[in-house]
N, C-alpha and C positions, 0 to 999 in steps of 0.2 A: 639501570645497572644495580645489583645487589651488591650488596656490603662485604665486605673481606674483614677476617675475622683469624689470624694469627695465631697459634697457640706453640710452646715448647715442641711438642710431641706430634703434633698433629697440624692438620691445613684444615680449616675449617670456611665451607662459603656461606653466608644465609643471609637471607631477605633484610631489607629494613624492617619488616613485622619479628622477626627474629627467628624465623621457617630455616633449619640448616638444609641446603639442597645439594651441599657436595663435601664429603669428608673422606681425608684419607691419612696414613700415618707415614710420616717418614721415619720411624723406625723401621717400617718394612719396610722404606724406599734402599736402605741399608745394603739391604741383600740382593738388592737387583740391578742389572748392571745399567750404566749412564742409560744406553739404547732404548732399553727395556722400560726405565721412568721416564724419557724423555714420551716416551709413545704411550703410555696412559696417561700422562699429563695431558700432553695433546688431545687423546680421545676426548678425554674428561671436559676440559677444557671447550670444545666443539658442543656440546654435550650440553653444557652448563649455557654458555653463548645463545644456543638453541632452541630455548627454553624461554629466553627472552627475544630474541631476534620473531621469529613465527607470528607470535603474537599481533605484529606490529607489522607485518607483509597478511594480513587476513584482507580478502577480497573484499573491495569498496562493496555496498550495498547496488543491487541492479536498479538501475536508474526507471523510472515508469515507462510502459508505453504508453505510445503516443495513441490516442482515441480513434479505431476506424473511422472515416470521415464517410459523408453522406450528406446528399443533394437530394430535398425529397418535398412533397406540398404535404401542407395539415388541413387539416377539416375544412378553415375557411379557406382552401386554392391558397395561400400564402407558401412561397419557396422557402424553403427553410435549408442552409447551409452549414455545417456542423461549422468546419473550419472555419467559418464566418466569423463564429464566436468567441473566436481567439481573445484574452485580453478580460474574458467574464469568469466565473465560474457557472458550471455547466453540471445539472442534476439527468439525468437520464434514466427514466422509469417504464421497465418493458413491464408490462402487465394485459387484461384484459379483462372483458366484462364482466364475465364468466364464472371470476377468481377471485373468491373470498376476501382472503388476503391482501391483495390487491385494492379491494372496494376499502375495506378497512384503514388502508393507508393513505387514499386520495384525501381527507381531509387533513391528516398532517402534513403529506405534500402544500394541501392549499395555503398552510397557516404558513412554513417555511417559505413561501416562494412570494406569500402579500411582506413577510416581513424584511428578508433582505434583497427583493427585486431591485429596490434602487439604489443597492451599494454596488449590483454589475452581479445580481446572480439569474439566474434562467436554469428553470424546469420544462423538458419536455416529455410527455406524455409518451411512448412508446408504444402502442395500442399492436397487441397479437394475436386480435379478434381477426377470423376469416368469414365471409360470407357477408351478408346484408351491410354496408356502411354506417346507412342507415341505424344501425342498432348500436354503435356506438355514437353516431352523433346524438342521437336521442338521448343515451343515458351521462353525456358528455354537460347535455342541455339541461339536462332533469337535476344536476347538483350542481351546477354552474362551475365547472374548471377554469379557473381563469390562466391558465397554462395555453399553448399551444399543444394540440395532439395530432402525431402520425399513425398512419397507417403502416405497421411495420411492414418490410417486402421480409421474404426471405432468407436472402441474399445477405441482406444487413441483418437479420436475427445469427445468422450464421456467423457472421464477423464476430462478433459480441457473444459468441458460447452460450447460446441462452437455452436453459434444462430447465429451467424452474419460473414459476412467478410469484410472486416481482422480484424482478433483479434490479436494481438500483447500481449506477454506473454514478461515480461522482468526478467530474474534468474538473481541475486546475485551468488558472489563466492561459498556461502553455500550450495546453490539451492536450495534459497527459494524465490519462488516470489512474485517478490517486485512492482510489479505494470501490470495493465490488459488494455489496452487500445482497444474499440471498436470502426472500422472504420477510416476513414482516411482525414484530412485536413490541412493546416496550422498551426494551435496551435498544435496538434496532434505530427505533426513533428517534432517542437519545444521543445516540449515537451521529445519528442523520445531524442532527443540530449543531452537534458537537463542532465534526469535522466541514459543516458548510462555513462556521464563523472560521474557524481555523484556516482555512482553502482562502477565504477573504480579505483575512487579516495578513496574507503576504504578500510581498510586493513582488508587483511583474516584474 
């Protein structure tokens, strides 16, 4: 509520900072009949109210969604159940062989996923490599991922918007995701680290 502020001549409203935001004179109220001040007050009044009421009805933030889910085998035949992992936090990394960027980032994934795997977090691989399998499992072998990796379908790149690599999906305990990162550099990184302790450090 802002402060009311009295004067001889005048009605004066303003903020506790001292912001006047409604002034008027009743010497002019003088001249106009009850009717007449009764309905600018009012207005004013509605006016002023308004000004603070708004503020305080501003729409809740939209809550996450919840992480397409998916039932799918990684390189070694092992089932892998998105929904499964309810209760962990959950990296999800579409990338491919291919993609620069992507190569680039596999050793910071490595480093994040040996250092908080045992507090309940998991990295999976995403792979949107088509043709030979083989050629990811080779280059999977050749730097040693200690992640699990899919063979992405389709179907699931389609659920997940994916234009670009690497897209980096980060699930919450809920599995709901909590943040989308496209691409990969320094901040990125940083970033990555940032919000994997943060994701970890709340309680289910």
């Amino acid at each position: 509520m802002p402060d009311l502020c009295f004067r001889r001549d005048d009605i004066r409203i303003t903020t506790s900072a001292g912001m006047t935001i409604l002034r008027f004179n009743l010497r002019k109220c003088e001249h106009d009949t009850m009717k007449q001040f009764l309905f600018r007050f009012f207005f004013l009044s509605l006016c002023v109210f308004g000004l603070f009421l708004f503020p305080r009805c501003a729409k809740k933030p939209v809550e996450p969604a919840t992480a397409p889910d998916f039932m799918l085998k990684t390189l070694d035949d092992q089932e892998m159940t998105l929904s499964a992992l309810k209760g962990k936090v959950v990296l999800l990394d579409f990338w491919a062989t291919w993609c620069g960027p992507c190569k680039e980032s596999i050793p910071h994934l490595t480093q994040i996923y040996k250092s908080y795997h045992d507090k309940g977090f998991e990295v999976i691989g995403m792979s949107m490599d088509r043709g030979d399998v083989n050629t990811v499992r080779n280059f999977v072998k050749s730097i040693d991922i200690p992640y699990p990796i899919i063979i992405t379908p389709d179907e699931v790149a389609r659920k997940y918007a994916i234009t670009g690599l690497p897209t980096t999906f980060l699930i919450d305990r809920e599995g709901k995701v909590r943040e989308k990162m496209v691409g990969f550099n320094t901040t990125i990184a940083q970033q990555m680290v940032s919000k994997v302790s943060e994701l970890l450090s709340e309680k289910p």
